[in-house]
C-alpha positions in Angstrom: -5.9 18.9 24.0 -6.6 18.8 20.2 -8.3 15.2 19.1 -7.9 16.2 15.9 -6.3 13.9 13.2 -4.1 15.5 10.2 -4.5 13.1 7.4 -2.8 13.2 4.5 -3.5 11.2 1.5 -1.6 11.0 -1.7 -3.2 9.3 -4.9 -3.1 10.4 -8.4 -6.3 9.3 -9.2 -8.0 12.5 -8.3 -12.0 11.4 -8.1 -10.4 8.3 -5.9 -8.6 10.3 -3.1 -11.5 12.7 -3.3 -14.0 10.3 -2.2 -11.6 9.2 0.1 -11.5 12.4 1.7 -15.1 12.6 1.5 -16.2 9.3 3.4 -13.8 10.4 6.4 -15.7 13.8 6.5 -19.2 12.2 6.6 -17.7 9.5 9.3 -17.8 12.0 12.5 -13.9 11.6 12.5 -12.5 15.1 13.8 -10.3 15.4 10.9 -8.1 17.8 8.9 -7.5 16.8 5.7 -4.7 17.3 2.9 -5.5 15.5 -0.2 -2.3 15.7 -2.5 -1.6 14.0 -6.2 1.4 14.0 -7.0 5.0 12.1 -5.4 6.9 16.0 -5.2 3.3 17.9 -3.8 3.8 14.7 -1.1 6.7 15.2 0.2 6.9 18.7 0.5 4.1 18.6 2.7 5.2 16.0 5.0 8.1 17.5 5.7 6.2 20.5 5.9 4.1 19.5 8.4 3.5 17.3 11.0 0.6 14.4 10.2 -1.0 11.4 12.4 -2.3 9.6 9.4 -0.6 8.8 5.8 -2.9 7.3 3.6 -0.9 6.3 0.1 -1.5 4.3 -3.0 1.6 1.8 -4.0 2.2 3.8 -7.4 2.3 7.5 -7.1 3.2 9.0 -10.7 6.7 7.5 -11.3 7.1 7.1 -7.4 7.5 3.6 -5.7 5.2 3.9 -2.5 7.1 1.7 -0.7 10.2 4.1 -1.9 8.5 7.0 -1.0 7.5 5.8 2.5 11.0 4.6 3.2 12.3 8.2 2.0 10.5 9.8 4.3 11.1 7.3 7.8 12.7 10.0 9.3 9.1 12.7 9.0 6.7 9.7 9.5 7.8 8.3 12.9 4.7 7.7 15.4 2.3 8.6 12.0 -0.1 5.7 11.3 0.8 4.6 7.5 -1.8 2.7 5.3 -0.8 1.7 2.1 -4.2 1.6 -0.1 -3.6 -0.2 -3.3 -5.8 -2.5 -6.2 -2.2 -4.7 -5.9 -3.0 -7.5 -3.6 -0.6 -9.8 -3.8 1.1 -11.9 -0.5 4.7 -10.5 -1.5 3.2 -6.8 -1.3 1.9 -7.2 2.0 5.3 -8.8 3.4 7.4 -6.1 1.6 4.5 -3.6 3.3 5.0 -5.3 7.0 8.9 -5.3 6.8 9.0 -1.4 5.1 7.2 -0.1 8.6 3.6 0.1 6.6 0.9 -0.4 9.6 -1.8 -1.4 7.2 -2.3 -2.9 3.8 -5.8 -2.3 1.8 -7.2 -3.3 -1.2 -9.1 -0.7 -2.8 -12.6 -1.9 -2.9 -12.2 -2.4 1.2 -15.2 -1.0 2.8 -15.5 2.4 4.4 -15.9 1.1 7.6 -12.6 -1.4 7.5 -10.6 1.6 6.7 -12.0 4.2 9.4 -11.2 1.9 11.3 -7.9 1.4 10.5 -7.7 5.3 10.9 -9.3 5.0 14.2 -6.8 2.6 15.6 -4.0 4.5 17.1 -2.3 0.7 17.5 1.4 1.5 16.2 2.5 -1.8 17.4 0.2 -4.5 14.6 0.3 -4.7 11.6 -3.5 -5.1 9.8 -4.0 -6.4 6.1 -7.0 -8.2 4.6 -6.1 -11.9 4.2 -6.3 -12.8 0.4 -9.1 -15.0 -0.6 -6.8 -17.5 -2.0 -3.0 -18.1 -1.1 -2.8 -18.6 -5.0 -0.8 -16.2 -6.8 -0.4 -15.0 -10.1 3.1 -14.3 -10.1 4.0 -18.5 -11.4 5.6 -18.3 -15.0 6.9 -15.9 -17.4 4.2 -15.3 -20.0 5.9 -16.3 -23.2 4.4 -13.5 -25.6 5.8 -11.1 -22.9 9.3 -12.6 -23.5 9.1 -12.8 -27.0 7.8 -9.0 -27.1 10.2 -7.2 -25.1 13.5 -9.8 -26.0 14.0 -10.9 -22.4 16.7 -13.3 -21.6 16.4 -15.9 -19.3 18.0 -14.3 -16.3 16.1 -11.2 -17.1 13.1 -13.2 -16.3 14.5 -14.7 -13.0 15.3 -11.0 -11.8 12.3 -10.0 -12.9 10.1 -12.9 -10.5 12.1 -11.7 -8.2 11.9 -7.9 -8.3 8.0 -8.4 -7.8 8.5 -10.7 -5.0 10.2 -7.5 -3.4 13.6 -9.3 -3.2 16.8 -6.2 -3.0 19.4 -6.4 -5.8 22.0 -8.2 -3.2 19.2 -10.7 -2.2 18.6 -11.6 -5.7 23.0 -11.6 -6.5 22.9 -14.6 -3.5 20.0 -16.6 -4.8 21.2 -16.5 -8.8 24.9 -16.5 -7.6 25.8 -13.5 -9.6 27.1 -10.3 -8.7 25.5 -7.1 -7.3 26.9 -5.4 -10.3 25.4 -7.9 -12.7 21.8 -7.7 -11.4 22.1 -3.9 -11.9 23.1 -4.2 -14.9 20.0 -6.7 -15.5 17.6 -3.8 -13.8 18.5 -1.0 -16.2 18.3 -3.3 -19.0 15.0 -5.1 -17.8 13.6 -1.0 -17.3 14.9 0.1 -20.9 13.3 -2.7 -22.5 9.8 -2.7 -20.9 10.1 1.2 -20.5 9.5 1.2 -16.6 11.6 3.7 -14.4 10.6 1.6 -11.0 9.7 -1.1 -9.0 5.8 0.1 -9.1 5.7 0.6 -12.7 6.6 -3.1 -13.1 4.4 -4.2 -10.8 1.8 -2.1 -12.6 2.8 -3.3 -15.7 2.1 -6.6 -14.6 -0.9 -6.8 -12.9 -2.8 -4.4 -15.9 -1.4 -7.1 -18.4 -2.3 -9.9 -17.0 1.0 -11.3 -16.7 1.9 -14.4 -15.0 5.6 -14.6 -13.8 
């Protein structure tokens, strides 16, 4: 019987998922390791082969993680899936629970949390650090934000929304508007701040310092 865990981890920081790779080789885990840094390199080798662990940052490149976990359901069933992100906020960690994620890490968690969390063969919970404080930064559109990039009111809304990882027919119900409308909102909202996804706003946001 082969003990032997296939890990695959995809970061594009490259000295990050190296040291990653490195503290599970020192740990006495029987391990083989892929360490990949791009979205494409990522999927081409799940579906090239089969994996018991997917270790993946939240932004990958241009790549949503959360989009490219959902993309590849169908090659990651019975895999344990850790997202492992410096994005900590309570909305990522719902959207992570709901999207079939098995665990949620910050970055700075500590080697042993996260061998653990590779250790753990536990499909069935769902393990994520509890935030230090339930407060959030995601409150009120920062107005030099607004006045930079020409957002309109409702841009704003969608945009609060988008990061709290509501869909575009979610967010048509709560601003009673149309599914059309809000995509029309999303490409406009990505042409003015210059985003392609859901991560790079996110991103965006958190490397401002922008409180929505």
């Amino acid at each position: 019987m082969n003990l032997t865990k296939k890990i695959l981890i995809c970061d594009d920081h490259i000295l990050f998922s190296n040291g990653i790779s490195e503290i599970i080789e020192k740990s006495g885990i029987t391990a083989k390791i892929t360490v990949v840094n791009t979205s494409s390199r990522c999927i081409e080798m799940i579906k090239a082969e089969p994996i018991d662990v997917f270790i993946c940052d939240l932004n990958i490149d241009e790549t949503d993680g959360f989009s490219l976990v959902e993309s590849l359901k169908n090659y990651l069933i019975g895999v344990k899936i850790i997202i492992l992100t410096a994005y900590y906020e309570d909305f990522l960690i719902q959207k992570a629970k709901k999207s079939g994620v098995h665990a949620f890490l910050k970055k700075e968690s500590t080697p042993e949390e996260l061998l653990w969390v590779i250790e753990n063969n536990d499909l069935s919970e769902f393990y994520f650090q509890k935030p230090k404080s339930n407060k959030s930064i995601f409150n009120q559109i920062d107005e030099s934000f607004t006045n930079q990039f020409k957002l309109s009111k409702q841009e704003k809304e969608i945009i609060k929304l988008i990061v709290r990882g509501k869909s575009s027919i979610e967010i048509s119900e709560l601003l009673f508007i149309s599914k059309t409308t809000v995509s029309t909102h999303r490409r406009n909202i990505n042409r003015k701040l210059e985003i392609t996804n859901v991560g790079s706003l996110i991103k965006l946001v958190h490397e401002n310092n922008i409180l929505l």
